[in-house]
C-alpha positions in Angstrom: 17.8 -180.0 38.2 16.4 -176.3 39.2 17.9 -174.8 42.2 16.6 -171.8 43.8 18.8 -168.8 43.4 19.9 -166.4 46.0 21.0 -163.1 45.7 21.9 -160.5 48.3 20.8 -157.0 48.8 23.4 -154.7 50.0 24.1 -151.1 50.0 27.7 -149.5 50.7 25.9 -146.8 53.1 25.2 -146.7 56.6 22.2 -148.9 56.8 20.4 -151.1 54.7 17.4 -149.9 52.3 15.6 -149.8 55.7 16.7 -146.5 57.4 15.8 -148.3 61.0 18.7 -150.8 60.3 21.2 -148.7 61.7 19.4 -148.4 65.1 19.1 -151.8 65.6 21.1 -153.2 68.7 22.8 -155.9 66.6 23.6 -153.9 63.9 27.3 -153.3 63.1 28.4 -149.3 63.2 31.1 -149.7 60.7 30.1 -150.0 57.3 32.7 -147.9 56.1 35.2 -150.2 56.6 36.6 -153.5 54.9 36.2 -155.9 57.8 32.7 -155.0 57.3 31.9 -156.4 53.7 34.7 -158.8 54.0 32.9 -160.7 57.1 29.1 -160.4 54.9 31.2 -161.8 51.6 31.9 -164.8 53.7 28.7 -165.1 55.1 27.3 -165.2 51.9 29.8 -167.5 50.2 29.3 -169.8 53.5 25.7 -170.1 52.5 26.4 -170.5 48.7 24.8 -167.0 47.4 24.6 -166.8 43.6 25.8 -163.1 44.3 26.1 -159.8 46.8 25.1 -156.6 44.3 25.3 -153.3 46.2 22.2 -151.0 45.4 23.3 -147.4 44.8 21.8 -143.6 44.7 24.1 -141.2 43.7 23.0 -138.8 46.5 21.5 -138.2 50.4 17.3 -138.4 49.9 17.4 -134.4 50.8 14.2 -133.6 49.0 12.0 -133.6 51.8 11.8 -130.1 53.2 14.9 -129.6 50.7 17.3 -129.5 53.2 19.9 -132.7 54.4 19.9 -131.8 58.1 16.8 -134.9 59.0 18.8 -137.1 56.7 21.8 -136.7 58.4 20.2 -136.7 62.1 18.1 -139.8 61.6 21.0 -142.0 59.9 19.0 -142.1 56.5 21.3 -143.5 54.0 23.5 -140.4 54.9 27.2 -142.4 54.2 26.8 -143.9 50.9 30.1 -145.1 49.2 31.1 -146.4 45.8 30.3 -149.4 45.6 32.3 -150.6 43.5 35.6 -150.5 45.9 33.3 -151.7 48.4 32.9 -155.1 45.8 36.9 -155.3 45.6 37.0 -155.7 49.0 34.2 -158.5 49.2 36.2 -160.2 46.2 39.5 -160.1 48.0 37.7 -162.2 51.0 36.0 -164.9 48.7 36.5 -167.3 46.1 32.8 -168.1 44.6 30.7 -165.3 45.4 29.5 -163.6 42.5 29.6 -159.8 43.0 27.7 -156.8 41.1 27.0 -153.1 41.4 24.8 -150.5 40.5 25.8 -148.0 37.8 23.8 -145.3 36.4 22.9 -145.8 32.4 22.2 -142.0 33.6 25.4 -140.3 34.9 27.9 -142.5 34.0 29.6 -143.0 30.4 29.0 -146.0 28.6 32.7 -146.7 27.7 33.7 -146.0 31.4 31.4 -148.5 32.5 32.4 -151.2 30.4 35.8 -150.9 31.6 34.9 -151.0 35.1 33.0 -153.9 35.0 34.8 -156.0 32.6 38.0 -155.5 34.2 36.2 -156.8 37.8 35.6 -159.4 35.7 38.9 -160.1 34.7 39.9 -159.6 38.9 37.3 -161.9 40.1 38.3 -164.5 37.5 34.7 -164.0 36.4 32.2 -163.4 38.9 31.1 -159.8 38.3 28.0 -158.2 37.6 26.3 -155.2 36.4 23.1 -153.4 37.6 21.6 -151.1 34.9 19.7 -148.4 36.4 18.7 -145.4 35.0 18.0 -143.3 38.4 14.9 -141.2 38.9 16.1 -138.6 41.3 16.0 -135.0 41.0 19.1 -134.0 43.7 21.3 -136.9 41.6 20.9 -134.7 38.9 22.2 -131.6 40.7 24.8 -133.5 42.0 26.7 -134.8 38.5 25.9 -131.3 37.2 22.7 -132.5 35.1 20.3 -129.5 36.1 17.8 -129.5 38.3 15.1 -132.5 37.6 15.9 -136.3 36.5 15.5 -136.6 33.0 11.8 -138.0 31.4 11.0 -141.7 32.7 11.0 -142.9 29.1 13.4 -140.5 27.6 15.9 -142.3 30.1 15.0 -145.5 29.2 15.6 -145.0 25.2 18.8 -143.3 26.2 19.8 -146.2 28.1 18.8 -148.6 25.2 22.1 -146.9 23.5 24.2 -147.4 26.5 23.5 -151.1 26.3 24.5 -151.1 22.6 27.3 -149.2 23.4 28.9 -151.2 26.5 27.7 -154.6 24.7 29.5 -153.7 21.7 32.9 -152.9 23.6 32.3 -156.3 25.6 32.1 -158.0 22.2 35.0 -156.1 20.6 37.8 -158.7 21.7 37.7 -162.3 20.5 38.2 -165.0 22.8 41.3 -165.8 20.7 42.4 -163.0 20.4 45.8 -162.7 22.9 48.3 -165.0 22.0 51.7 -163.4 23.5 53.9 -164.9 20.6 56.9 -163.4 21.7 59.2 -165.1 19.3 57.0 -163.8 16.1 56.5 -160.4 17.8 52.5 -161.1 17.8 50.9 -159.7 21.6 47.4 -160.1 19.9 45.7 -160.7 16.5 44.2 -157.3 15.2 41.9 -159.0 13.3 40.1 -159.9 16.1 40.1 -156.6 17.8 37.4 -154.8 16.4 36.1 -150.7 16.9 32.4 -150.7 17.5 31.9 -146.9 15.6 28.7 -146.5 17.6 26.6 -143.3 16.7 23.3 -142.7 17.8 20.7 -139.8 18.8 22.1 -140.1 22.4 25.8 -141.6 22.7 28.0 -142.1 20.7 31.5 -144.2 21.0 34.5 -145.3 18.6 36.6 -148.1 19.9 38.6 -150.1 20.0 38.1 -151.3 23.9 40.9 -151.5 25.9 40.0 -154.8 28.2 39.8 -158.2 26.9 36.8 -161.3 27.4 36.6 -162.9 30.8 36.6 -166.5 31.9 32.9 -166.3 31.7 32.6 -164.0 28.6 31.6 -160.7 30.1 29.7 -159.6 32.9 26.3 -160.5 34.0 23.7 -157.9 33.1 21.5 -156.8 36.2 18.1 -155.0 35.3 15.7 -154.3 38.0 12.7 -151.9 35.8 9.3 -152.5 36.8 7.6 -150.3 35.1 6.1 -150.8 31.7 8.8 -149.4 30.0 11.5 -150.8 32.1 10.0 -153.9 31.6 10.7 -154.1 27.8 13.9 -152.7 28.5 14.4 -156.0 30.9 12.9 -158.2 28.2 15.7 -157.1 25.6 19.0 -156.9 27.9 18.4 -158.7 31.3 20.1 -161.2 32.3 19.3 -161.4 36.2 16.6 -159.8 36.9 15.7 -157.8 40.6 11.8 -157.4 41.1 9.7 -156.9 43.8 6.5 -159.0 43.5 3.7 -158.0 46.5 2.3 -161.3 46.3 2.7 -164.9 45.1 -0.5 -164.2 42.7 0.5 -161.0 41.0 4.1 -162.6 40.9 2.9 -165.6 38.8 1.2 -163.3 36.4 4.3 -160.7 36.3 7.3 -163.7 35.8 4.9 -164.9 33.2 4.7 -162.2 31.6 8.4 -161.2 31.1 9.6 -164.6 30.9 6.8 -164.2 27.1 8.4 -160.8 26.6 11.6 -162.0 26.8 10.8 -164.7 24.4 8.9 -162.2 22.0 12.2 -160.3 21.5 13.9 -163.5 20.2 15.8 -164.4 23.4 15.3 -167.9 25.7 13.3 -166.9 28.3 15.5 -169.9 30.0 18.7 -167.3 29.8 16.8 -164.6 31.9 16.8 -165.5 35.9 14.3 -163.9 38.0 14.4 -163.0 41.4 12.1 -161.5 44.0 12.7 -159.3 46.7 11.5 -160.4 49.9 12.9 -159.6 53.5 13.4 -162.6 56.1 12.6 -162.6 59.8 13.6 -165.9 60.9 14.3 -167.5 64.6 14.4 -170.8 66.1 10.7 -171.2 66.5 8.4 -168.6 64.9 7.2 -167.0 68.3 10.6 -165.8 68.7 10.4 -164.5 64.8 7.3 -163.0 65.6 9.1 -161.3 68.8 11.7 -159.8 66.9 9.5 -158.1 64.3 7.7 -156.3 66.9 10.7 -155.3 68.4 12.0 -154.0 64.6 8.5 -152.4 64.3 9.4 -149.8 67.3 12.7 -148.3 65.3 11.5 -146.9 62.4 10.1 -143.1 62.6 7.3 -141.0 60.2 10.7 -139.2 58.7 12.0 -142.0 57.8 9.1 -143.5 55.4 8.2 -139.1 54.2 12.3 -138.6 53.5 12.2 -141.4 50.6 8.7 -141.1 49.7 10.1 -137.3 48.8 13.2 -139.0 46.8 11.3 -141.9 45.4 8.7 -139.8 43.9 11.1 -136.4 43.0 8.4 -134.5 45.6 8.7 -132.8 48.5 5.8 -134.3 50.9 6.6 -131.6 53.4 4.5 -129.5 51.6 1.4 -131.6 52.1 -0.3 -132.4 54.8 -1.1 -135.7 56.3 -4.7 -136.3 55.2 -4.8 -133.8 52.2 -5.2 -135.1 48.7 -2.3 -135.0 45.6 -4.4 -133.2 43.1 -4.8 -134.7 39.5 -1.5 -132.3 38.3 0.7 -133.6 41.3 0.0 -137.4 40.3 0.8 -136.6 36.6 3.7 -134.3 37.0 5.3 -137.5 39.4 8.8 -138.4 37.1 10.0 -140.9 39.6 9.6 -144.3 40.4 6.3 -144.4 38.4 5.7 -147.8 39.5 5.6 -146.9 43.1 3.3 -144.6 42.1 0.9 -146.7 40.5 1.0 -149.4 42.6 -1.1 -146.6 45.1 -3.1 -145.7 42.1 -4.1 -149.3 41.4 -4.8 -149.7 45.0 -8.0 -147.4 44.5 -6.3 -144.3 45.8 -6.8 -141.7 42.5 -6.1 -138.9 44.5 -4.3 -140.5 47.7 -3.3 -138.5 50.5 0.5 -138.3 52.3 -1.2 -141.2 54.6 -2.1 -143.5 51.6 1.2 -143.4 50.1 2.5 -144.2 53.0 0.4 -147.1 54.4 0.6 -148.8 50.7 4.0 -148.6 49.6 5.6 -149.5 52.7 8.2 -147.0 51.9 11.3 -147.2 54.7 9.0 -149.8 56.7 10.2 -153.4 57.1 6.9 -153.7 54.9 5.2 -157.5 54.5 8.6 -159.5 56.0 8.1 -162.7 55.6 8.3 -164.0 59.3 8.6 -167.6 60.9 10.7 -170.3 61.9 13.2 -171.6 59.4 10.4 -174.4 58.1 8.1 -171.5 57.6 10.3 -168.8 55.4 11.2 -172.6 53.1 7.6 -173.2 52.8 6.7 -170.0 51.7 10.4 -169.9 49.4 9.6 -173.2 48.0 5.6 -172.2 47.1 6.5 -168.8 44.9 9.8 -170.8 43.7 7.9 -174.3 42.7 5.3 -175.7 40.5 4.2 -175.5 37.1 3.3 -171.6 37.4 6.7 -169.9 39.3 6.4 -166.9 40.5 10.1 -166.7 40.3 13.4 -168.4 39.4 15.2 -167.0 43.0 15.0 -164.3 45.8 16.7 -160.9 46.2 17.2 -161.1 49.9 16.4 -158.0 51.7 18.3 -157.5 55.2 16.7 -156.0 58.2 20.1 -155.1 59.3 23.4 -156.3 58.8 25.3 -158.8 59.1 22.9 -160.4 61.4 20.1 -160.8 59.1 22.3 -163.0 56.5 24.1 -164.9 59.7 20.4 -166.3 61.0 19.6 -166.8 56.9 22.6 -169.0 56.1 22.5 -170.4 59.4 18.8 -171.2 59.7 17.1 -171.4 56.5 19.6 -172.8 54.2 20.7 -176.0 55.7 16.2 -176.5 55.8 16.4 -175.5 51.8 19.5 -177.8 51.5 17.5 -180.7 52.9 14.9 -180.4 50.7 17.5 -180.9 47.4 16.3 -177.7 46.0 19.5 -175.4 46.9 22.7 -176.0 46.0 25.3 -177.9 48.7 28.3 -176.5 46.9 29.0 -174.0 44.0 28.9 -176.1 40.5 31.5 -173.5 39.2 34.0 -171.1 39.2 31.9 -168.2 37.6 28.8 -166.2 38.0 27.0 -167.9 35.3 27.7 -171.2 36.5 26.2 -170.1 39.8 22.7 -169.0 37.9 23.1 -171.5 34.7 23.6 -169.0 32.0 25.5 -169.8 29.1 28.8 -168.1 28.6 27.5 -165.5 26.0 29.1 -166.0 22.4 30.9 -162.5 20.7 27.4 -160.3 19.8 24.8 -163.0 21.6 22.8 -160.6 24.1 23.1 -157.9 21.4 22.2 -159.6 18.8 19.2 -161.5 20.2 18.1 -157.7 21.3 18.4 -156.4 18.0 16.1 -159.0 16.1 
């Protein structure tokens, strides 16, 4: 039977994607420290999340004014740890809960990153994932000693196609088989099933043989969250849990459509791809309350907040314009960052929008369009994009307005409703992250493979 799927948002910084998190009067100061994952992993795993994956940005959004002094003052993502560690932590405190993290197809090496993640695998007795990105900011760049700018949009993305090839080939290298430990015969592992991927391409290149064997559930599940054009493609061939961010039921049906037929255009089931959309909860007893807390929320966020990672976002420095004056045709093209952020104003009517109009339509840093009720209300709205004969998605990406408190009224409020309704899950069905999302465990070459016809 299909089950809705859960995933949660989390970021190993200071606050969540919402810069206002950290101001509000529930939130927890200490996100730099273990008791602070460990009590959100067993929040989660109380309310039987498919899987925590921690965003990442390799750097503070100093582009506005390009200077880190507002981003440190106003608490804007200004502690950011690796994420990674911070997952080791949340795996130490659970048993189910899948976990994944973001690393950059961008910064990081493809061999590095296979070894990471396969060997969390191999920790977490299979319940690790892998988010893809290929980061679209200029100071993250200047940071890993890349220059000065974020390279091309699609450049990155046919540069991350050879990653993939790369860190799927290393994942495929060892057999299942392959160990045996015959001490007596003097045989640790068969060589013939131990192969050297010799991987050369106009990008990357990487020999072999890997140094970390398959997991219990084959190898880690591949995260992809492009929504651009390009990154969409790039989702069709590798994704296997996919992070979007729908802006309404309509436009979701269309768009889950779409990549689900893109998907199945490359060769792959369309039924092996999971997708989820990000929404952000407000929930209370009774939706009055709900509808008292938002307005409450609504009065910590400040103008620097949403201008700070519009700058990032969009590798622009909206200091230099002002409020009501107009990006110029050159300013919209020359944009190389999230280019669907930039088109969603675009497509809004806005061809040459003002500072204002990016503002007021993307939402940027804004608890923007929270989905806000009573705990019948958020499962009506999570059973009408999740149901029917036209989805809008397979699961949600749950945003949190601040932490843990968000995912403590969640689990405590909504789920049990969802549970009643038989269309969440009362217990995990299995050990691993697949068997959370029903994904097969991948045979040697089967993502790879399927991508290459």
């Amino acid at each position: 039977m299909r089950q809705v799927h859960f995933v949660a948002f989390l970021q190993a910084q200071n606050c969540t994607t919402i810069p206002a998190a950290w101001r509000h009067p529930d939130a927890r100061t200490d996100s730099y420290s273990p008791d602070y994952y460990q009590h959100i992993a067993r929040v989660l795993e109380e309310g039987k999340f498919d899987v925590g994956f921690f965003d990442d940005r390799l750097a503070m959004p100093d582009m506005y004014r390009g200077d880190h002094a507002h981003t440190v003052e106003n608490g804007i993502r200004c502690v950011k740890l690796d994420a990674t560690t911070c997952l080791m932590t949340m795996a130490a405190a659970s048993k189910h809960l899948g976990l994944g993290a973001t690393y950059s197809t961008t910064y990081y090496d493809p061999f590095h990153v296979a070894r990471v993640f396969q060997t969390i695998d191999l920790m977490t007795k299979g319940r690790a994932a892998w988010n893809c990105v290929t980061s679209v900011n200029d100071n993250e760049a200047r940071n890993m000693g890349r220059g000065d700018s974020a390279m091309e949009h699609d450049l990155r993305y046919d540069r991350a196609d050879e990653f993939m090839e790369i860190v799927l080939g290393h994942w495929d290298s060892w057999d299942d088989d392959a160990i045996v430990v015959d001490k007596e015969n003097n045989l640790y592992a068969h060589p013939d099933k131990v192969r050297r991927i010799d991987y050369k391409g106009e990008f990357l290149s990487s020999r072999g043989p890997f140094t970390v064997p398959r997991s219990a559930q084959g190898h880690p599940v591949v995260m992809q969250a492009g929504m651009s054009g390009r990154g969409q493609k790039f989702a069709a061939r590798w994704g296997e849990l996919l992070f979007v961010a729908y802006r309404d039921i309509a436009v979701g049906r269309k768009m889950y459509k779409s990549q689900k037929d893109a998907t199945a255009a490359l060769g792959r089931n369309p039924d092996h791809m999971k997708i989820c959309s990000l929404f952000y909860p407000m929930v209370a007893a009774t939706r009055a309350e709900a509808e008292d807390r938002k307005a409450a929320y609504d009065k910590l966020p400040n103008d620097i907040d949403q201008l700070s990672l519009l700058s990032e976002a969009l590798n622009f420095d909206f200091a230099t314009k002002g409020m009501d004056e107009p990006f110029s045709d050159e300013e919209i093209a020359g944009i190389n960052g999230m280019q669907s952020m930039r088109d969603r104003v675009i497509q809004a009517g806005y061809k040459n929008p003002t500072v204002r109009d990016f503002m007021r339509v993307t939402g940027r840093g804004l608890l923007h369009e929270a989905w806000v009720g009573s705990p019948t209300d958020i499962a009506d709205m999570i059973e009408e994009w999740w149901s029917g004969p036209e989805p809008a998605c397979d699961g949600f990406v749950v945003g949190p307005t601040h932490q843990p408190g968000c995912f403590e009224d969640f689990v405590r409020l909504v789920v049990p409703e969802l549970q009643k309704r038989g269309i969440y899950r009362k217990d995990y069905s299995g050990p691993t992250l697949r068997d959370h999302l029903g994904l097969q465990r991948p045979d040697i070459g089967a993502l790879r493979n399927a991508a290459a016809e």
